[in-house]
C-alpha positions in Angstrom: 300.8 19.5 81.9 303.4 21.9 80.6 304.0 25.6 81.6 305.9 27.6 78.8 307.3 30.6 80.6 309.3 33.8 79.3 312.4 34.8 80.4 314.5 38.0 79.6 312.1 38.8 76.9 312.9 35.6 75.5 310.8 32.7 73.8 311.7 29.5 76.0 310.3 25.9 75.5 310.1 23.4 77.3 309.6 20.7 74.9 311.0 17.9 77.2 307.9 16.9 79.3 305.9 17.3 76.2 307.6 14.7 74.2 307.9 12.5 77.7 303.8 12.4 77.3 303.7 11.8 73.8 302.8 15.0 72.0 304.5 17.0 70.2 306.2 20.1 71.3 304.1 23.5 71.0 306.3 27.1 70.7 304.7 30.1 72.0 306.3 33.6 70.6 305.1 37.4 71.0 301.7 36.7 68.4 299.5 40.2 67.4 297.6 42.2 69.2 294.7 41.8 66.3 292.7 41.0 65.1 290.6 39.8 68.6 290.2 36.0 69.5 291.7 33.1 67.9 293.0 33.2 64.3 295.0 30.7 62.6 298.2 32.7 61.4 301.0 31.5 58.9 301.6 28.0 61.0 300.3 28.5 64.3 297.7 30.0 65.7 297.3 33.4 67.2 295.4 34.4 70.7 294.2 38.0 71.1 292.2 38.8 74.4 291.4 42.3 75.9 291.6 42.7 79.6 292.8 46.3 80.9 292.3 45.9 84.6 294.7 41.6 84.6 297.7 41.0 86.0 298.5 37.9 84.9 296.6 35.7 81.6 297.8 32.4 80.6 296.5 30.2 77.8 295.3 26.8 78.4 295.4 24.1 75.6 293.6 20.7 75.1 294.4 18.6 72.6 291.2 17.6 71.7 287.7 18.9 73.7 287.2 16.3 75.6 290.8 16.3 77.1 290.4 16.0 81.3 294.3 18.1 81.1 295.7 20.9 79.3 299.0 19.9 77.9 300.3 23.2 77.6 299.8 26.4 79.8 301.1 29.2 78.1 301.9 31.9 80.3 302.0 35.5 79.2 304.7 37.8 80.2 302.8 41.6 81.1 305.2 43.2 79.0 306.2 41.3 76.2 302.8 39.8 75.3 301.0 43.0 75.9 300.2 45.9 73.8 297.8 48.7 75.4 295.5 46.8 77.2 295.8 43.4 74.4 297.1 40.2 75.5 298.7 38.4 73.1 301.0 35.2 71.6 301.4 33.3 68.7 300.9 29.1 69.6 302.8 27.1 67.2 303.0 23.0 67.0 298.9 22.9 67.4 296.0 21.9 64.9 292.8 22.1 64.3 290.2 20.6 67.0 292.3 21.3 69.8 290.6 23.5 72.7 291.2 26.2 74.7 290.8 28.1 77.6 292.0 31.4 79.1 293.0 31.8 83.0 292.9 35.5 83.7 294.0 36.9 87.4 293.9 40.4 88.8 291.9 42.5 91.9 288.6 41.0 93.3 287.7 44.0 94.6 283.5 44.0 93.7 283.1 47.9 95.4 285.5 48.8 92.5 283.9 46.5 89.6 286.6 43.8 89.3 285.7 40.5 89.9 288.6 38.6 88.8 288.7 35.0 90.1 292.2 33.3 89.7 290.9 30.1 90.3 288.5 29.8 87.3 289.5 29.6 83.8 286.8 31.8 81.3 285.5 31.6 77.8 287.5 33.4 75.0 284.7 35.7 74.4 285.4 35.8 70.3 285.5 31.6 69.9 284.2 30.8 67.4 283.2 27.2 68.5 282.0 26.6 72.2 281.5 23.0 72.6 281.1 20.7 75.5 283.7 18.9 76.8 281.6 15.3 77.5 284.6 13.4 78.9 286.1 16.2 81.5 287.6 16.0 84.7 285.4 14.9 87.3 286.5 18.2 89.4 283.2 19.6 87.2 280.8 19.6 89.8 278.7 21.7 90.6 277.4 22.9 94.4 275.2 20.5 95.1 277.5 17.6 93.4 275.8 16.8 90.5 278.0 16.7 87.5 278.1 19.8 84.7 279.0 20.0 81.4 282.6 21.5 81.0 282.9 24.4 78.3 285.8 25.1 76.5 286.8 26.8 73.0 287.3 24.5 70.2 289.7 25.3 67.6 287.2 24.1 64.6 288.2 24.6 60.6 285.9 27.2 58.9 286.2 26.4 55.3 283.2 25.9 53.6 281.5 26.0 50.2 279.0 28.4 49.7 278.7 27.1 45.5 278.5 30.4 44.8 275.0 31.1 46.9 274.4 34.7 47.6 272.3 36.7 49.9 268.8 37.4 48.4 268.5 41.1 49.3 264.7 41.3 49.3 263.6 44.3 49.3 261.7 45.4 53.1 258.3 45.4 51.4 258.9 41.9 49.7 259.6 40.6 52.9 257.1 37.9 55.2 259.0 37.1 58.3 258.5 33.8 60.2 259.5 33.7 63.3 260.3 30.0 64.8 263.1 28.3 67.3 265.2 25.8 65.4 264.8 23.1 67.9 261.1 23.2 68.4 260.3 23.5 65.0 261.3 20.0 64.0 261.7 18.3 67.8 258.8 16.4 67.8 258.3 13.1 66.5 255.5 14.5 64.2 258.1 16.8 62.1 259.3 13.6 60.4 262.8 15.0 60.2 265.8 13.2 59.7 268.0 15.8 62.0 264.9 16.8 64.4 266.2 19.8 66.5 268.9 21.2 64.3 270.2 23.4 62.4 269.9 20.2 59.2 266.1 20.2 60.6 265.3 23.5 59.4 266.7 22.4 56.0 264.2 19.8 55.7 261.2 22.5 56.4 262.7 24.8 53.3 259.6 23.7 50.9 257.3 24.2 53.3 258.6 27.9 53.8 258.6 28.2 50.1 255.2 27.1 49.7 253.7 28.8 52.3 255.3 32.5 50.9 257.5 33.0 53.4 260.8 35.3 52.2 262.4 35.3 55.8 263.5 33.1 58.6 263.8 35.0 61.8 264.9 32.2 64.8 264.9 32.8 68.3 268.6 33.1 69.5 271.2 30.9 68.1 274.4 31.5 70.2 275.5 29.5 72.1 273.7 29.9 75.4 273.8 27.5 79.0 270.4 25.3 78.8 270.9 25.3 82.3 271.1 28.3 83.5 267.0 28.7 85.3 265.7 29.4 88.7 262.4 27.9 87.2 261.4 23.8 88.8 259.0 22.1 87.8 255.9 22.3 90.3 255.5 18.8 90.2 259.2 17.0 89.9 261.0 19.6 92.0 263.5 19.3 89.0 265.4 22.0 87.4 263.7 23.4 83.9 265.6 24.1 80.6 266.9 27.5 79.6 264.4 26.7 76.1 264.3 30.3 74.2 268.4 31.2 74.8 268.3 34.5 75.6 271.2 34.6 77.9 274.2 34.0 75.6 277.4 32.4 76.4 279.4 32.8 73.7 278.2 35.5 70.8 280.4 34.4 68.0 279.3 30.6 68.2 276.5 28.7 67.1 275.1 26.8 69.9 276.6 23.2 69.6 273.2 21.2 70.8 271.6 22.6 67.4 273.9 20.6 65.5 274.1 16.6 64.9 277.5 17.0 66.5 278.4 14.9 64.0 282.1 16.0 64.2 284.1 18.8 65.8 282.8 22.1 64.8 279.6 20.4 63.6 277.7 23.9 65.0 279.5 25.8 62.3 279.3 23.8 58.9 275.9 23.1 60.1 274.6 26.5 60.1 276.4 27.8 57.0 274.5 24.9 55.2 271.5 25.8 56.6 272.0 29.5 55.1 273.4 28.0 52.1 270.0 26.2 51.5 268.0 29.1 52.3 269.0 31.6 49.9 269.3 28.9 47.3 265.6 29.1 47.9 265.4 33.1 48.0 264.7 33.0 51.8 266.3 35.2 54.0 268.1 34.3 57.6 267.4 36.7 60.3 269.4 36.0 63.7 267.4 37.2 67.1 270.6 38.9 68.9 271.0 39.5 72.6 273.7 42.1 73.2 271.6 43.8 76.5 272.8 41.0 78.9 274.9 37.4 78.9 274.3 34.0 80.9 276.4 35.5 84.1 273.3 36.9 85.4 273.4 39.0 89.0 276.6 39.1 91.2 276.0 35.4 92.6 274.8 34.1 88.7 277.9 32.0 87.4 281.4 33.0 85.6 281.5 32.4 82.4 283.6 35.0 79.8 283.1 38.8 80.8 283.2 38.8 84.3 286.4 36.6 84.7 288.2 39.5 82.0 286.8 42.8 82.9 284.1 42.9 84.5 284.6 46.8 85.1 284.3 47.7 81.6 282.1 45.1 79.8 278.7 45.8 82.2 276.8 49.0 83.5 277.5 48.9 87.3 276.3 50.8 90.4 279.2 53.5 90.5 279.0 53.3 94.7 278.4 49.4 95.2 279.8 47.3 91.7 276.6 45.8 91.8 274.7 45.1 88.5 272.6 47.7 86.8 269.3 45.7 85.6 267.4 47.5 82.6 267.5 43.5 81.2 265.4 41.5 83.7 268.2 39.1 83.6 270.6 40.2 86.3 272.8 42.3 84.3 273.1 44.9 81.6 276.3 45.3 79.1 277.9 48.2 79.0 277.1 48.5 75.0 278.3 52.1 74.7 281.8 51.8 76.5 284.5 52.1 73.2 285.2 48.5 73.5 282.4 46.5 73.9 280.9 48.7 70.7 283.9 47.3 69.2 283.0 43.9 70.6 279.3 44.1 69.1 280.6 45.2 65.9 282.9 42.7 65.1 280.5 39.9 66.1 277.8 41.4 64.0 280.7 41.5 61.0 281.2 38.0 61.4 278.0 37.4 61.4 277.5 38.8 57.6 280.9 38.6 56.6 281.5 34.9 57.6 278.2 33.3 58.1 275.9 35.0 55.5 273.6 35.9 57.4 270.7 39.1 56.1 269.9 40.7 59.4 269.4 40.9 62.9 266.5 41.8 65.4 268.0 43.4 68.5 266.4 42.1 71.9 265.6 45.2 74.2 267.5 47.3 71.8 266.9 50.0 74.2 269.6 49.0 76.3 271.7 49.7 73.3 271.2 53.3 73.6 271.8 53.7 77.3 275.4 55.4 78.5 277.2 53.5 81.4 275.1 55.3 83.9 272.2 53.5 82.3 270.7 56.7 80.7 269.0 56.7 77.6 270.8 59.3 75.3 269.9 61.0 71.8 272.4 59.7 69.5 274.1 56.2 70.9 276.9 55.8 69.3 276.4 52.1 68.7 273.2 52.4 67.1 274.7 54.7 64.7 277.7 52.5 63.8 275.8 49.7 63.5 273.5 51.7 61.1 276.5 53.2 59.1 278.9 50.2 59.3 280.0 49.3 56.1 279.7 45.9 56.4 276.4 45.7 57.5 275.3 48.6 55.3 272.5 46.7 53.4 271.3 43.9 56.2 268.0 44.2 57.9 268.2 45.9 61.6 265.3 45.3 63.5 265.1 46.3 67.3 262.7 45.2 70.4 262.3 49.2 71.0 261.8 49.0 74.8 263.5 47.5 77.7 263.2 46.4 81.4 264.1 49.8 83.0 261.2 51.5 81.3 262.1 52.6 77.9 259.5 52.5 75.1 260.5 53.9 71.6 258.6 52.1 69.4 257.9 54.8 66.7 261.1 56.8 68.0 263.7 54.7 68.2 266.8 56.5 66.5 267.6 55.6 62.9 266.5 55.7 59.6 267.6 52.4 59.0 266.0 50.8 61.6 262.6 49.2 61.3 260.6 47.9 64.9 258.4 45.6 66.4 255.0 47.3 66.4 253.8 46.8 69.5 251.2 49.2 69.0 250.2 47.3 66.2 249.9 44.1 68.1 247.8 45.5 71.3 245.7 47.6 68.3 244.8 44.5 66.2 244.1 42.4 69.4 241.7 44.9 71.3 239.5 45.7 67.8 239.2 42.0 67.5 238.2 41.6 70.7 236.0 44.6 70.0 236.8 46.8 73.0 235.2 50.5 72.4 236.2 52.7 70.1 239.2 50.7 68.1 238.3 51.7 64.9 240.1 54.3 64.6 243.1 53.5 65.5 242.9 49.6 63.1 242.6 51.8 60.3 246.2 53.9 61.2 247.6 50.3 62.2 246.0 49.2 58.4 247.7 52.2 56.9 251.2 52.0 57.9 251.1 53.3 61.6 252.0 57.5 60.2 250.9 58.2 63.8 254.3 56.9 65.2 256.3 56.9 61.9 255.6 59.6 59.6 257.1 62.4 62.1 260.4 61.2 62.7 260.9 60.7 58.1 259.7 56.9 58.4 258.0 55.0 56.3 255.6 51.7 56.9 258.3 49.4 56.0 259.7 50.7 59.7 256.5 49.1 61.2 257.2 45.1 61.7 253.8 44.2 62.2 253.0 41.3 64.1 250.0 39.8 66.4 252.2 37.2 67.9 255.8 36.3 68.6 257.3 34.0 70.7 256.9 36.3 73.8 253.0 35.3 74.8 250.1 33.8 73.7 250.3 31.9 70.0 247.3 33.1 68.3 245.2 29.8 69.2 245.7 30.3 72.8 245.1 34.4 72.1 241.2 33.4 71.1 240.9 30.0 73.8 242.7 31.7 77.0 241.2 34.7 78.9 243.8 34.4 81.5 247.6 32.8 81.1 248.7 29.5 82.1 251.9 29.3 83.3 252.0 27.2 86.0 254.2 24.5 85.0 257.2 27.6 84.6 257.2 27.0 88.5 256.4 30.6 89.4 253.1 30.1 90.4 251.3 31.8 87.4 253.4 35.2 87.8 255.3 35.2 85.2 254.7 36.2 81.5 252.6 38.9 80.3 249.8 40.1 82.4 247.7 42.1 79.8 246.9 39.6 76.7 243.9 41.4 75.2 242.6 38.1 74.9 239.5 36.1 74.8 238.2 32.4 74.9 234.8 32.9 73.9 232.7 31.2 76.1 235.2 28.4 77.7 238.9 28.4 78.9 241.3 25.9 76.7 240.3 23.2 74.7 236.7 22.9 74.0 234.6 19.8 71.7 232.0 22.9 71.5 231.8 23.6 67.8 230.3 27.0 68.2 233.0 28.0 70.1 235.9 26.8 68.0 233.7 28.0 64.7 234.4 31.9 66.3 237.9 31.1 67.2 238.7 30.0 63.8 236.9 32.9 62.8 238.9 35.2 64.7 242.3 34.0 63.8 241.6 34.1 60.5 240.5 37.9 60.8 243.3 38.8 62.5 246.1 37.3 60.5 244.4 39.1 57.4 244.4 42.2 58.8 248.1 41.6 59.1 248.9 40.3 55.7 246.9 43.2 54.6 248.3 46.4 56.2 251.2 48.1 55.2 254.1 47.7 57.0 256.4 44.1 57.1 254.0 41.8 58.6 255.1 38.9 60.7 253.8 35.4 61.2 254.6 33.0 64.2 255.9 29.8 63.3 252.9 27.6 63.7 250.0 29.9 63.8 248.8 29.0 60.0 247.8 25.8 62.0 247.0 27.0 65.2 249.5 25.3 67.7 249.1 26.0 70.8 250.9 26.2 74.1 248.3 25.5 76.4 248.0 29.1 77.8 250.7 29.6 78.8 252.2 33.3 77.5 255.9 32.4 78.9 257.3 29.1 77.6 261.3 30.1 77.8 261.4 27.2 79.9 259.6 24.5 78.2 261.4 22.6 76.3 258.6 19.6 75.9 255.5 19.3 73.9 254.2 22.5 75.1 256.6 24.6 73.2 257.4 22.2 70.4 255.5 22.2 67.1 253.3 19.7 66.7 252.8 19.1 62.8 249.8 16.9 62.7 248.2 20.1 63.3 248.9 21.0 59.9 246.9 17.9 59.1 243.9 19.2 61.2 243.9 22.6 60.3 245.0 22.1 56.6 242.5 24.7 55.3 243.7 27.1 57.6 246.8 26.6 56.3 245.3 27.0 52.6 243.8 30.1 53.6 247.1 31.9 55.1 249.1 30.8 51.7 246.4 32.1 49.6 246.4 35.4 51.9 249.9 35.8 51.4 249.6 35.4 47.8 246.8 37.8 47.5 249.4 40.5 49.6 252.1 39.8 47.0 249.9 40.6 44.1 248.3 44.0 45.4 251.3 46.5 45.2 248.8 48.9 46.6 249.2 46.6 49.9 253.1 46.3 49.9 254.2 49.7 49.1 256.9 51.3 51.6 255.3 54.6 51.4 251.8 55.8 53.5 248.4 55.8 51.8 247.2 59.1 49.7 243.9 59.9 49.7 244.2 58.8 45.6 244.6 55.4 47.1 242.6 55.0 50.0 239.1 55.3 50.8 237.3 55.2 54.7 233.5 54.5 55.0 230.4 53.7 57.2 228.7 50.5 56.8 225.7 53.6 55.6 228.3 53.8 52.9 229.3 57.3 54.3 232.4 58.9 56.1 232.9 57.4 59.0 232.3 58.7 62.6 235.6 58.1 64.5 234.1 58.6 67.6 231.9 55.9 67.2 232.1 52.9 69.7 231.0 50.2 67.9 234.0 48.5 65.7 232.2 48.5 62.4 234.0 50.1 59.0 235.5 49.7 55.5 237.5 51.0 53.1 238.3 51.0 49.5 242.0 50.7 47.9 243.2 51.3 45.0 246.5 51.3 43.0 248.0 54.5 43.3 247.4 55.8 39.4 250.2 58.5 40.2 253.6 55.8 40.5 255.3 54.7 37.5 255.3 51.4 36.7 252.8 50.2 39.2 251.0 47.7 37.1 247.0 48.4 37.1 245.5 45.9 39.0 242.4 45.0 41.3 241.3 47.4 43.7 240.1 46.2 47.1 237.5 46.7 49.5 237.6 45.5 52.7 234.8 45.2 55.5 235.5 44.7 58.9 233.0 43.8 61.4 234.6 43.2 65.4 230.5 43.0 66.9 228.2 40.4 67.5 225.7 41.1 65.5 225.8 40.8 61.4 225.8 44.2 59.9 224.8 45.4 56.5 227.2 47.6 54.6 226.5 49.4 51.2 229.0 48.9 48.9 230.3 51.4 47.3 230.6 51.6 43.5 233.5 49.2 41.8 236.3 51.3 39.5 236.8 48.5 37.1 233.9 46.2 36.2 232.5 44.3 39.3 232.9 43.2 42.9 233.9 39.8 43.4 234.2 38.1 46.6 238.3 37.6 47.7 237.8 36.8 51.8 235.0 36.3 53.6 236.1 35.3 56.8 232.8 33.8 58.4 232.4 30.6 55.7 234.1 27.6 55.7 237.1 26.6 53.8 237.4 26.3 50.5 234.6 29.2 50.3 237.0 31.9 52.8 239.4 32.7 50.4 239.4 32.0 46.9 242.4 31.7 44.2 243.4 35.1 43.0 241.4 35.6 39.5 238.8 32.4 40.4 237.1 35.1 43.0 233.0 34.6 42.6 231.0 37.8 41.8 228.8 39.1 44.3 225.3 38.9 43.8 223.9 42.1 44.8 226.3 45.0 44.1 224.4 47.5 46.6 224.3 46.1 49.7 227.3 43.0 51.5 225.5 41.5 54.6 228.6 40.9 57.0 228.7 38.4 59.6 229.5 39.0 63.1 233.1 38.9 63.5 234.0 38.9 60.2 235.9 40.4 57.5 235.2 40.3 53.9 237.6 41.7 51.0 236.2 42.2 47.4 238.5 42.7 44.8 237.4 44.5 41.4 238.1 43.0 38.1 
C-alpha cells in the first residue's frame, strides 16, 4: 500500500513502492471540484466529494474489486484539494475496473450532528457501480463473526449502444402501468428464463407485456440496496430474512449488482440499459420506484454506509437538541431533501437517470417527505418538488409520488404540482369497500369511475393525475384481497404485526385456499369486477404484476422480506387461470378503443349518464350498492372518432337485480362484459359482442358487472 501525500502545494509521487509491487505508478494532481463523483477526465480519472464539516478525506484505490489492499491512498491536502466545501483530485495511471473507496475524518460529536468515524472507509455517494467485493480481506466481519460482503465503487466503462432506440413518450392517458420486481418476476423455476432474476429476465417477459397491452414497466426499487439489512428472522429457523422489496438504498446512482448476471465488471450497468433498450424498441415505457425519503443507514445504531460517514449534519433531518434521527420514513431516518445540497444531490441522480440510462419516469416513495423543511415541516411550495417539476431535463418524464408519509402526511388529491400525478389511494379503499359492498359506496365508485374531480378538479387537475390502482406491491395481491379476511404475516417474524391492518377485504366463506367451487366461482367473480372497474375509469390505471392470473402471497400483505416462493411469480398460474388472463387483455383492449374511457379531462354531462336499476336517477343516499351508467363519446371534441357508447351495470349485493336498460344511441345493445359467466362468454372480442335478447330489461347477477356496448 502506497500513500501519495502533498507537500508545499506540490504534486509528489511516490512511484517507488508501487513499481516494487508490480503496478504501475498512479499521479494524483489538484482534479475539479465538478462535476460530483467519479468522472473519467482527459487521461485519468477525476474524484469530486462534498463534505463541509471533514478534516481530512483520502482516496482509496483497488485495482480490481475484489482486491483485499488498496494500492494507493491518495491523501487530500485541506487546501489544495478543496474548493468551498468540494474535495477534489485528478488520479492518473488507473483504468477502468479498478475500485474505490473514500476515508473521510472529522468531529464525532452526535449532540451536534456529526458522526464522522475515521476508522471506516464510506461509499462515494455518486458511483455509478457498487459491486461486491467477493474475495475481500477477511477483517469483513461482522459482530457476531460471520463474514459480510465488502462494498466498494467500481470504476465500470459506460459506453453503450442504444441503435438509435428512443424513449416512447406515451402520452399519460395511453398509458397501463404494471408494476412488478425484477427478481421475482422471472426467479422461479416456472418463468423459464434464461437469466431468471435479472435485469436480462425482464427482457425475456417483453412479449408477454406487449401482448397483454401493457405501455409501462414500473419495478420496485432498483438501486443498489443491502439485502441484508432486516431485523425480520424467520419464526421457525431463527435465521436472518432478506431485505426483498429494496427500499432502503445504498447507492442511488447504481443499479443493484445482484440483478445482473455479473457476467463481467459493471455487468449492473450494460444490463439495465439493454433492458431499456429492449423496452422502448417495443413502445414500453420504464418507470423507476425511487427512494429519496431515507437510505440503508437506518437509526443512530443502523450501519455506515455513504451519508453518515460524509455529513451526516447536512444530508438528514435531525433532532436540533439531541442529533438523533427525525423518522417521518419508518425506516430510522429521513433525508434532509430540502437542504441546497442534497436537492442538488436528488437532482443530479434523477438527470442521470434520464440523461444516461433512458429511463421515462419515476414514482417517488413517501414523496411527502420531499416537501418537509429540515425541521420536518410540511411546507407550501418545496423547493425540490418544484425543480424537479421544472428541471429541464426531466421536463417531459412521468413524476408520480406516494402522496403520504410516516409522520402523518396525506395529500393525495393535494400534493403540489401540476405535473405530478398520484397514487389514488382513495381510489383503492373506494373500489375495495363497494366490492365488498359496505353501505352506501355507490356514490363515491361513480366519482372514483369518473376521474376522482372530488380530489382533483379544485386544485386545476385532471384524471390523468389519478394513478388508479386496487393493488400494488404494498398488501394484499388481488387473489389474497378476495381469499384473506385477515393478513398473514407470520413468517415476516413479527408476529402478524406488521403490514396493513385495514384490507377491506373478504374471503367469502373460507380463509386461504379452498377446493370449494362456489367459493372460488365468487372470488373469480370479484377479481374480475374489480380489475374492470379499473381498466374502465378515467384516470391511469394500474395493474400488479401477476394479478391477470391471480398469484398469490398466501395472505400475507407485507412480503418486503420474502424473497422465496411467497413473493416470487409463479407462471404456471398463467396456465391455470389462462382465461383470466384472456379476459384482462381483452379488457384492456376494450379501454384502448373507447376514447370516451381514456380521455384526460372529467366527464360532461354530454358524456355521461347515472341511473337506477328502475332506470331512473339514482338516489345517492341509498345503501344498497346497485347503479349504472351510460357513456358516450363526447360529440363536442374534434377528432374523436364516433364509436360505441357504453353502458355499464354494476351490482356489489347478493341478490341478482333487474335493471331497465335504457334506450341504445346507435342501433342495439350488445353484450361486451358480463362478469358472472364463464370464460370465453365474460368478455367478448371488440365488434364479435352478442346482441342482447331483450332490449328492456338486463337481469344482473349478484356481484356482477355487465358492460353493453352500442353498435
Amino acid at each position: 500500500m502506497t500513500e501519495n501525500k502533498l507537500r508545499d502545494g506540490h504534486d509528489t509521487e511516490n512511484t517507488s513502492d508501487i513499481a516494487a509491487n508490480g503496478f504501475m505508478p498512479l499521479h494524483i494532481s489538484r482534479g475539479y471540484p465538478l462535476p460530483l463523483g467519479m468522472h473519467r477526465h482527459h487521461d485519468g480519472f477525476n474524484f469530486a466529494l462534498f463534505s463541509r464539516h471533514a478534516e481530512a478525506v483520502k482516496i482509496l484505490i483497488f485495482e480490481h474489486i475484489a482486491a483485499a489492499e488498496p494500492i494507493f491512498v491518495a491523501e487530500l491536502d485541506p487546501i489544495y484539494h478543496r474548493t468551498g466545501d468540494i474535495w477534489h483530485a485528478l488520479i492518473r495511471g488507473m483504468d477502468w475496473n479498478y475500485a474505490y473507496l473514500l476515508h473521510v475524518s472529522g468531529p464525532y460529536a452526535p449532540a451536534k450532528g456529526h458522526r464522522f468515524d475515521a476508522t471506516r472507509p464510506v461509499l462515494d455517494p455518486y458511483a455509478h457501480a457498487i459491486s461486491t467485493a467477493s474475495a475481500a480481506s477477511p477483517t469483513t466481519l461482522n459482530a457476531a463473526g460471520e463474514t459480510v460482503d465488502q462494498l466498494r465503487c467500481l470504476i465500470a466503462e459506460q459506453t453503450f449502444d442504444w441503435q438509435e432506440t428512443t424513449r416512447p413518450k406515451r402520452p399519460w392517458n395511453q398509458t397501463v402501468i404494471y408494476e412488478t420486481h425484477v427478481r421475482g418476476l422471472t426467479i422461479h423455476p416456472s418463468s423459464a428464463a434464461i437469466h431468471p432474476g435479472t435485469f436480462l429476465g425482464i427482457v425475456e417477459k417483453i412479449g408477454y407485456f406487449s401482448d397483454l397491452g401493457i405501455t409501462a414497466l414500473e419495478l420496485m426499487p432498483v438501486h443498489s440496496f443491502d439485502a441484508s439489512i432486516t431485523t425480520a428472522r424467520d419464526p421457525i429457523t431463527g435465521k436472518p430474512l432478506t431485505n426483498y422489496w429494496g427500499y432502503d438504498t445504498v447507492g442511488f446512482f447504481s443499479p443493484h449488482e445482484a440483478y445482473s448476471t455479473r457476467g463481467h465488471n459493471g455487468a449492473q450497468i450494460a444490463e439495465f440499459k439493454a433492458m431499456v433498450r429492449a423496452l422502448h424498441r417495443a413502445g414500453i415505457e420504464l418507470i423507476l420506484d425511487v427512494v429519496f425519503t431515507h437510505t440503508a443507514e437506518g437509526d443512530e445504531n443502523g450501519p455506515m454506509f455513504n451519508f453518515r460517514g460524509l455529513d451526516n449534519a447536512v444530508y438528514y433531518i435531525l433532532d436540533p437538541d439531541s442529533g438523533i434521527y427525525r423518522d417521518f420514513s419508518g425506516c430510522g431516518n429521513t433525508l434532509n431533501c430540502n437542504h441546497p445540497i442534497v436537492r442538488d444531490f436528488i437532482i443530479d441522480c434523477l438527470r442521470y437517470w434520464v440523461a444516461d440510462m433512458h429511463v421515462d419516469g419515476f414514482r417517488f416513495d413517501l414523496a411527502s417527505i420531499l416537501g418537509r423543511d429540515e425541521n420536518g415541516l410540511l411546507i407550501s411550495n418545496a423547493p425540490l418538488l418544484e425543480r424537479i417539476a421544472e428541471d429541464p431535463i426531466l421536463r417531459d418524464i412521468k413524476l408520480i409520488a406516494e402522496a403520504w408519509d410516516m409522520g402523518g402526511a396525506y395529500q393525495v388529491g393535494s400534493f403540489p404540482g401540476l405535473r405530478w400525478a398520484e397514487w389514488n389511494g382513495r381510489f383503492r379503499d373506494d373500489i375495495r369497500r363497494f366490492w365488498r359492498n359496505d353501505p352506501g359506496m355507490a356514490a363515491l365508485l361513480a366519482t372514483r369511475i369518473c376521474g376522482s374531480a372530488d380530489l382533483y378538479q379544485r386544485s386545476g387537475k385532471e384524471p390523468v393525475n389519478s394513478i388508479n390502482f386496487i393493488t400494488c406491491h404494498d398488501g394484499f395481491t388481488l387473489q389474497d384481497l378476495v381469499s384473506y379476511s385477515e393478513q398473514h404475516n407470520e413468517a415476516n417474524g413479527h408476529q402478524n404485526q406488521d403490514g396493513p391492518a385495514e384490507n377491506y377485504s373478504s374471503n367469502y366463506g373460507t380463509e386461504g385456499h379452498t377446493d370449494d367451487a362456489h367459493i372460488d366461482f365468487i372470488r373469480l367473480r370479484q377479481i374480475k369486477n374489480m380489475l374492470t372497474t379499473l381498466l374502465l375509469s378515467r384516470g391511469v390505471p394500474m395493474i400488479l404484476g401477476g394479478d391477470e392470473f391471480r398469484r398469490t402471497q398466501c395472505g400475507n400483505n407485507n412480503a418486503y422480506c420474502q424473497d422465496n416462493e411467497i413473493s416470487w411469480v409463479d407462471w404456471r398460474l398463467l396456465v391455470t387461470h389462462q382465461g383470466l388472463y384472456r379476459f384482462v387483455r381483452f379488457l384492456i383492449a376494450l379501454r384502448n378503443h373507447h376514447p370516451a374511457l381514456t380521455a384526460d379531462s372529467f366527464y360532461t354531462n354530454q358524456e355521461i349518464d347515472w341511473f337506477s336499476p328502475a332506470g331512473s336517477s339514482p338516489d345517492w343516499n341509498n345503501p344498497n350498492n346497485l347503479l349504472g351508467c351510460t357513456i358516450r363519446p363526447n360529440p363536442f371534441i374534434a377528432g374523436q372518432p364516433q364509436v360505441s357508447a357504453l353502458a355499464i351495470f354494476f351490482n356489489a349485493t347478493e341478490d341478482t337485480v333487474v335493471f331497465r336498460i335504457p334506450e341504445a344511441p346507435n342501433s342495439q345493445w350488445r353484450i361486451a362484459i358480463d362478469t358472472s359467466a364463464n370464460s370465453p362468454y365474460d368478455i367478448f372480442p371488440i365488434g364479435e359482442e352478442p346482441p342482447i335478447r331483450d332490449g328492456t330489461f338486463l337481469y344482473v347477477q349478484d356481484r356482477t358487472l355487465v358492460v353493453l356496448v352500442s353498435r
